[in-house]
Chimera marker file (.cmm) of the C-alpha trace (Angstrom):
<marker_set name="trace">
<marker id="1" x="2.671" y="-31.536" z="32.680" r="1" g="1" b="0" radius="0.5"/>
<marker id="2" x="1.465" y="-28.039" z="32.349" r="1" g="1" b="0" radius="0.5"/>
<marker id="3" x="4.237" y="-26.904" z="30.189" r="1" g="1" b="0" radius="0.5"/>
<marker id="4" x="3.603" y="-29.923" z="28.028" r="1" g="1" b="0" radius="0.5"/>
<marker id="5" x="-0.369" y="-28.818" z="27.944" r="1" g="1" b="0" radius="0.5"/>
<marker id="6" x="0.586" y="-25.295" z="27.330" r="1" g="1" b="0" radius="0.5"/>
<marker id="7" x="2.825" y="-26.311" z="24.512" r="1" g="1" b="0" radius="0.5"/>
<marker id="8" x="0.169" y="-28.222" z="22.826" r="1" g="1" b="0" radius="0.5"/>
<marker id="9" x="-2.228" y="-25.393" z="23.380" r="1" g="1" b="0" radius="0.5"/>
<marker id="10" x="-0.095" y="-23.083" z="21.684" r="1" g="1" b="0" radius="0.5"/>
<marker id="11" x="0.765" y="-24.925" z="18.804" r="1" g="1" b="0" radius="0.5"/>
<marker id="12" x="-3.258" y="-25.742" z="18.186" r="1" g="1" b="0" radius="0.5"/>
<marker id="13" x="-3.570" y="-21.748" z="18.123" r="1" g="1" b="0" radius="0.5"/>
<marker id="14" x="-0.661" y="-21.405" z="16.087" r="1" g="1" b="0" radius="0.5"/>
<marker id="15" x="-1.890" y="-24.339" z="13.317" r="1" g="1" b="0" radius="0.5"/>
<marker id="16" x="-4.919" y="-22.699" z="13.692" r="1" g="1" b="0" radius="0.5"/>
<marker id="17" x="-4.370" y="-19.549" z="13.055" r="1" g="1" b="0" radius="0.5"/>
<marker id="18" x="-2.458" y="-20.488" z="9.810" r="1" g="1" b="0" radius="0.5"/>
<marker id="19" x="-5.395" y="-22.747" z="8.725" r="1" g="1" b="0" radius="0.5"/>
<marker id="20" x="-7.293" y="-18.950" z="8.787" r="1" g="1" b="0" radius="0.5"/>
<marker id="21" x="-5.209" y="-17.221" z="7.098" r="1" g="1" b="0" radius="0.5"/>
<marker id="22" x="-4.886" y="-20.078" z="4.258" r="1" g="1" b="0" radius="0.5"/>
<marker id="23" x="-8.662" y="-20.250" z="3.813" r="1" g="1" b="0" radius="0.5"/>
<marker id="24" x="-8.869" y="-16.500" z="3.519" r="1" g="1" b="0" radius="0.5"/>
<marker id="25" x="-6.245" y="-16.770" z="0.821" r="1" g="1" b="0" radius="0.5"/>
<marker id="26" x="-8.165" y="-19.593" z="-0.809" r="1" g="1" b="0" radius="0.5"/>
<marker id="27" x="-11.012" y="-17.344" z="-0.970" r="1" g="1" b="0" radius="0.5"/>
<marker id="28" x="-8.989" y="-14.246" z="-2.188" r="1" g="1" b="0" radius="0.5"/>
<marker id="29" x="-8.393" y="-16.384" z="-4.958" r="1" g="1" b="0" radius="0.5"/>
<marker id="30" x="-10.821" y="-17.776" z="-6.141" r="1" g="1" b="0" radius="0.5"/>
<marker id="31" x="-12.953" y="-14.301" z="-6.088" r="1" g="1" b="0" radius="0.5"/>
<marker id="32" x="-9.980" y="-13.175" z="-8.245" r="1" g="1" b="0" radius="0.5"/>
<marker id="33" x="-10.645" y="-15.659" z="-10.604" r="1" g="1" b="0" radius="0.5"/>
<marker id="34" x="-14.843" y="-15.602" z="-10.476" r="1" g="1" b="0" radius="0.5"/>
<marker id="35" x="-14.773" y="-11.675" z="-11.093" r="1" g="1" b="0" radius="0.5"/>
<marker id="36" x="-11.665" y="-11.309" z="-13.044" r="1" g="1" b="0" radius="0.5"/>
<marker id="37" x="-10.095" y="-8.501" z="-10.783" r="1" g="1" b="0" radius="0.5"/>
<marker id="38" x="-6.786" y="-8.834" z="-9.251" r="1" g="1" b="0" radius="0.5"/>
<marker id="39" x="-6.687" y="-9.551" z="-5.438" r="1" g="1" b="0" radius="0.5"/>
<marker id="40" x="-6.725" y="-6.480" z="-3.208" r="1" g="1" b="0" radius="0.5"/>
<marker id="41" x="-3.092" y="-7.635" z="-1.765" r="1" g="1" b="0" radius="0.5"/>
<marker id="42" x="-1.924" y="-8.131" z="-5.356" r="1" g="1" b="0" radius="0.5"/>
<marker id="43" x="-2.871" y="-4.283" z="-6.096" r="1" g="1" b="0" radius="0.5"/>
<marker id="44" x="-1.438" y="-2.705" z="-2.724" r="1" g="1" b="0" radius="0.5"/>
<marker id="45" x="2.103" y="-4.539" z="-3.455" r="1" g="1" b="0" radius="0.5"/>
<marker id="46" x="2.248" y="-3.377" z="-6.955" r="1" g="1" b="0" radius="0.5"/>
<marker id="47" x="1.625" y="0.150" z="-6.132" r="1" g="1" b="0" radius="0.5"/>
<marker id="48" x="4.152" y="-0.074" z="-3.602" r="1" g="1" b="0" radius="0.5"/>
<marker id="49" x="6.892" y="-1.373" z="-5.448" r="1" g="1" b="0" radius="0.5"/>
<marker id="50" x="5.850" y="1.094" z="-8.385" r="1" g="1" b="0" radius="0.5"/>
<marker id="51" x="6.217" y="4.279" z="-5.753" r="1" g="1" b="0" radius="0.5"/>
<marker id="52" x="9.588" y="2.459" z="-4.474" r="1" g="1" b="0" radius="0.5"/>
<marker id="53" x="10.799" y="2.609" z="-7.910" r="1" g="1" b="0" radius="0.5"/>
<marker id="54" x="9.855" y="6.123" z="-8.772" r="1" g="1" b="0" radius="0.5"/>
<marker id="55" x="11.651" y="7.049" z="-5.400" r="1" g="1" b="0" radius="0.5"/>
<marker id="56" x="9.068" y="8.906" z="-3.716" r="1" g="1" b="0" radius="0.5"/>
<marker id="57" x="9.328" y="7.380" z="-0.209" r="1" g="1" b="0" radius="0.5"/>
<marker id="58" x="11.298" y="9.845" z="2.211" r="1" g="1" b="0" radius="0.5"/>
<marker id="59" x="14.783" y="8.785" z="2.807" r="1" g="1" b="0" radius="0.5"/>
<marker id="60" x="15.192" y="7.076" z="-0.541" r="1" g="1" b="0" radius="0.5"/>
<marker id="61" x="18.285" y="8.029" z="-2.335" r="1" g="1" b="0" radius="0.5"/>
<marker id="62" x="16.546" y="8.003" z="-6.032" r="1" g="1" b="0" radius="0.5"/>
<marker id="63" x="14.067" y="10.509" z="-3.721" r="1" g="1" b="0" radius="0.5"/>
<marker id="64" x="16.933" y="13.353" z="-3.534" r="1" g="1" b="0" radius="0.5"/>
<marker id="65" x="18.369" y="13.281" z="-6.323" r="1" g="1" b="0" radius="0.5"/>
<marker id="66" x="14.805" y="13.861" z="-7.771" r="1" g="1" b="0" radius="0.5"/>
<marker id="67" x="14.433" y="16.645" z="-5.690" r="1" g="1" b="0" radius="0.5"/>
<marker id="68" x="17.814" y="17.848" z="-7.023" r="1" g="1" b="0" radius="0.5"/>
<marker id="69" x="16.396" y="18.032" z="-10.906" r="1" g="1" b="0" radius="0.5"/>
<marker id="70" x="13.037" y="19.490" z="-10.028" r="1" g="1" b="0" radius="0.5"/>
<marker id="71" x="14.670" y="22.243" z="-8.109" r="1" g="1" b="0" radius="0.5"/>
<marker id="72" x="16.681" y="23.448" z="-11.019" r="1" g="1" b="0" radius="0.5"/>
<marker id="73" x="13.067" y="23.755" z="-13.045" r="1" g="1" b="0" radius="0.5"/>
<marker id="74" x="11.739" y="26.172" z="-10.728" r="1" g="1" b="0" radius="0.5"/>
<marker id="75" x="9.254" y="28.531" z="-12.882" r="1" g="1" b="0" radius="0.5"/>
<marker id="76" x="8.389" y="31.784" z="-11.832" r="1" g="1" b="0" radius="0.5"/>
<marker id="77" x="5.092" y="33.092" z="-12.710" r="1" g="1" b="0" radius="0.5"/>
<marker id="78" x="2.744" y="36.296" z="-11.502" r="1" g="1" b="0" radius="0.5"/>
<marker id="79" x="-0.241" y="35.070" z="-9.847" r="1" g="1" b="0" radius="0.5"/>
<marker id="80" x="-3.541" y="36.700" z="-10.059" r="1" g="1" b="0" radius="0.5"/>
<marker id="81" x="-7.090" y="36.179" z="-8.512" r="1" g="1" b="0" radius="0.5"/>
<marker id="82" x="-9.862" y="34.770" z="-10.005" r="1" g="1" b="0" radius="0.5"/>
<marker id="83" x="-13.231" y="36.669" z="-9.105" r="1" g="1" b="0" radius="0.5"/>
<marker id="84" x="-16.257" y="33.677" z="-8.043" r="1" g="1" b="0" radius="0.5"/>
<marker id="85" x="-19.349" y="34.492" z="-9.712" r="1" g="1" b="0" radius="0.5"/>
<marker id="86" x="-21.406" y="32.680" z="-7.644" r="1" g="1" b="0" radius="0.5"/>
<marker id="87" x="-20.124" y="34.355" z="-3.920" r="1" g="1" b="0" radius="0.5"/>
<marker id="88" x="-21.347" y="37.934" z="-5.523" r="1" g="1" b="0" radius="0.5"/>
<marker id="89" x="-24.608" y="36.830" z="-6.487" r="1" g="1" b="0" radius="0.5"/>
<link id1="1" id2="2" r="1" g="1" b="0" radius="0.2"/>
<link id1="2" id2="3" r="1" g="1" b="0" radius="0.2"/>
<link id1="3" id2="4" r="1" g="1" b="0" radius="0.2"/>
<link id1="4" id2="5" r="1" g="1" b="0" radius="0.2"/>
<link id1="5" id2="6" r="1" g="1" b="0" radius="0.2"/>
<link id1="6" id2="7" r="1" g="1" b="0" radius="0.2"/>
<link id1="7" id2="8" r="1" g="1" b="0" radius="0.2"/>
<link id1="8" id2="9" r="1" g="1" b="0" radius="0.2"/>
<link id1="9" id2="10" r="1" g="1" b="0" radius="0.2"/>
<link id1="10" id2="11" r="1" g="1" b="0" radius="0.2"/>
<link id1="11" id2="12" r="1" g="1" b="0" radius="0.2"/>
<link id1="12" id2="13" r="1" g="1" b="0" radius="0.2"/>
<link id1="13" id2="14" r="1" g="1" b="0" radius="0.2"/>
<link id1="14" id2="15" r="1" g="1" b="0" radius="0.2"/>
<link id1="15" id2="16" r="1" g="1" b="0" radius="0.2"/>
<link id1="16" id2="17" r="1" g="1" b="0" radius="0.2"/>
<link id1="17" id2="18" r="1" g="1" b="0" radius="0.2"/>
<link id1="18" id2="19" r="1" g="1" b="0" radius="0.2"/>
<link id1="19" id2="20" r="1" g="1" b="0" radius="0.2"/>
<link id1="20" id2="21" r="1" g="1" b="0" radius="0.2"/>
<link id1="21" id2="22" r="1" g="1" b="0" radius="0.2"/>
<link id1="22" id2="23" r="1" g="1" b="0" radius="0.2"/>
<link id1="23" id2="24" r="1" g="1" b="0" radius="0.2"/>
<link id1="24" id2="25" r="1" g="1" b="0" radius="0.2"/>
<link id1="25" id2="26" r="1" g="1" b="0" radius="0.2"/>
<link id1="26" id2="27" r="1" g="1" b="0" radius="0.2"/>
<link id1="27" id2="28" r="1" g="1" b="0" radius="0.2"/>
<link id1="28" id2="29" r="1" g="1" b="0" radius="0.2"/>
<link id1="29" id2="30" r="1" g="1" b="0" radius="0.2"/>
<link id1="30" id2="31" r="1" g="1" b="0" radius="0.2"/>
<link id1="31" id2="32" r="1" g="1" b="0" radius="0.2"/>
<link id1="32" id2="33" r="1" g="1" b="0" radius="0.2"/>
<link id1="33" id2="34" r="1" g="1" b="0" radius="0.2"/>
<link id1="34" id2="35" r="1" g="1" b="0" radius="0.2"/>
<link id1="35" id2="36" r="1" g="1" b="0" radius="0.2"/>
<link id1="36" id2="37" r="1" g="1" b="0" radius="0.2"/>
<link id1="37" id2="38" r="1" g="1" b="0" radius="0.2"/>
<link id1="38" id2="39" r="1" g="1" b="0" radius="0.2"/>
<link id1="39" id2="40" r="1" g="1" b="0" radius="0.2"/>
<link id1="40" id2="41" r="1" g="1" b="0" radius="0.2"/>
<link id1="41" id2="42" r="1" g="1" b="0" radius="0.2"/>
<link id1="42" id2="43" r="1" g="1" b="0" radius="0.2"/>
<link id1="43" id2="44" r="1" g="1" b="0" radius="0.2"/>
<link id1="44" id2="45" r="1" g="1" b="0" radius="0.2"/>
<link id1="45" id2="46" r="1" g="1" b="0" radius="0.2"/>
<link id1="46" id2="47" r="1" g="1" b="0" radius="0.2"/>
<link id1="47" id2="48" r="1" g="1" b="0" radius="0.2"/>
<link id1="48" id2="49" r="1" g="1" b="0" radius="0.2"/>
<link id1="49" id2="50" r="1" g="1" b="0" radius="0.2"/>
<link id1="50" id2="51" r="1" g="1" b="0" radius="0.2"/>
<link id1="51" id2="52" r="1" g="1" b="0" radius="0.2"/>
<link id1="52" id2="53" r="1" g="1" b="0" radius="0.2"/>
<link id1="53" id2="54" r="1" g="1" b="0" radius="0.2"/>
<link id1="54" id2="55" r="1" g="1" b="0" radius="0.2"/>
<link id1="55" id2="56" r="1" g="1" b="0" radius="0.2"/>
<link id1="56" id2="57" r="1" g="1" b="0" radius="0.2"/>
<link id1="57" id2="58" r="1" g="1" b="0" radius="0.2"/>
<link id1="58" id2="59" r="1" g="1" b="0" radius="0.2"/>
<link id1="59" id2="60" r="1" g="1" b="0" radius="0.2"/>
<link id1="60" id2="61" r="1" g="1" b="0" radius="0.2"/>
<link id1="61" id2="62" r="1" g="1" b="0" radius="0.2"/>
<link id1="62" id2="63" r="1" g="1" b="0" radius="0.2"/>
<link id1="63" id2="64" r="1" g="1" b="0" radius="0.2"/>
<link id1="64" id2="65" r="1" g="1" b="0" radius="0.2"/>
<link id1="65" id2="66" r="1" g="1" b="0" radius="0.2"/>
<link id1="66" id2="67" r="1" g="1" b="0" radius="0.2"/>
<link id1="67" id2="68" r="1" g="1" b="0" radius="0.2"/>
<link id1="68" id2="69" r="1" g="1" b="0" radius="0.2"/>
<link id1="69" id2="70" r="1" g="1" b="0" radius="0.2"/>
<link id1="70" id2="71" r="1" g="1" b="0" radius="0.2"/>
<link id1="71" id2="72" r="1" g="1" b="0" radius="0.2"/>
<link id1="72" id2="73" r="1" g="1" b="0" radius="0.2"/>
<link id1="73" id2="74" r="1" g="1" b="0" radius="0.2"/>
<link id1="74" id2="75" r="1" g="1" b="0" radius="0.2"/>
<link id1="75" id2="76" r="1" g="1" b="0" radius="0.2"/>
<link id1="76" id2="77" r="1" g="1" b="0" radius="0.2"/>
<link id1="77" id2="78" r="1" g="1" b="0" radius="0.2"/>
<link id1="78" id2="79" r="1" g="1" b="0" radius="0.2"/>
<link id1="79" id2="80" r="1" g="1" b="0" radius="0.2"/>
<link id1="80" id2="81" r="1" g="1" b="0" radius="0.2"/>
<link id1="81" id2="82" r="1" g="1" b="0" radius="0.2"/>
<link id1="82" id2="83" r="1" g="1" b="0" radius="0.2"/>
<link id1="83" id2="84" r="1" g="1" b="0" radius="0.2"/>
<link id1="84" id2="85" r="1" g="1" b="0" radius="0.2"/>
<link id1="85" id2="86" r="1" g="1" b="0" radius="0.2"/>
<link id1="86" id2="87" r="1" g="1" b="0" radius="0.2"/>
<link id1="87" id2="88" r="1" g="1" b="0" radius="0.2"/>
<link id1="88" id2="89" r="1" g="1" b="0" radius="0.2"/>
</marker_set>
C-alpha cells in the first residue's frame, strides 16, 4: 500500500512538473510572437551550434587544425608605448 501511494505520488510530481515546464514554453511563445523577438532558448542554441561549427570549443578537431593555420600567420611587430595625457595632467 505505501509503495502503491508513493508511486502515485511520484508520478503526480512528475505530470506535474511537465505541466510547468509546458506552460512556461507556452508562454515563451507566445511572447515571441507578441514582441517579435526570438525566444531566449532559440538564441542560446543557435549561438551554440554556430561556435560548434566554427570549432572553437576545446577538444574539437576543426579547433586544432585552426590553431594549425593561425600559427603559420604569426606577425612580428615592434611594440611601443603610448604616453596618457590625462595621468600627467
Amino acid at each position: 500500500m505505501l509503495k502503491l501511494a508513493l508511486g502515485l505520488f511520484a508520478a503526480l510530481f512528475a505530470i506535474s512538473l511537465l505541466a510547468a515546464a509546458l506552460i512556461a514554453f507556452a508562454f515563451s511563445m507566445l511572447k515571441a510572437l507578441i514582441t517579435g523577438r526570438k525566444p531566449a532558448s532559440a538564441v542560446v542554441f543557435s549561438r551554440f551550434q554556430q561556435f560548434s561549427r566554427q570549432g572553437l570549443w576545446p577538444g574539437n578537431p576543426a579547433a586544432q587544425t585552426a590553431s594549425k593555420a593561425a600559427s603559420s600567420q604569426i606577425v612580428d611587430v615592434e611594440a611601443r608605448e603610448i604616453p596618457d595625457d590625462r595621468r600627467n595632467s
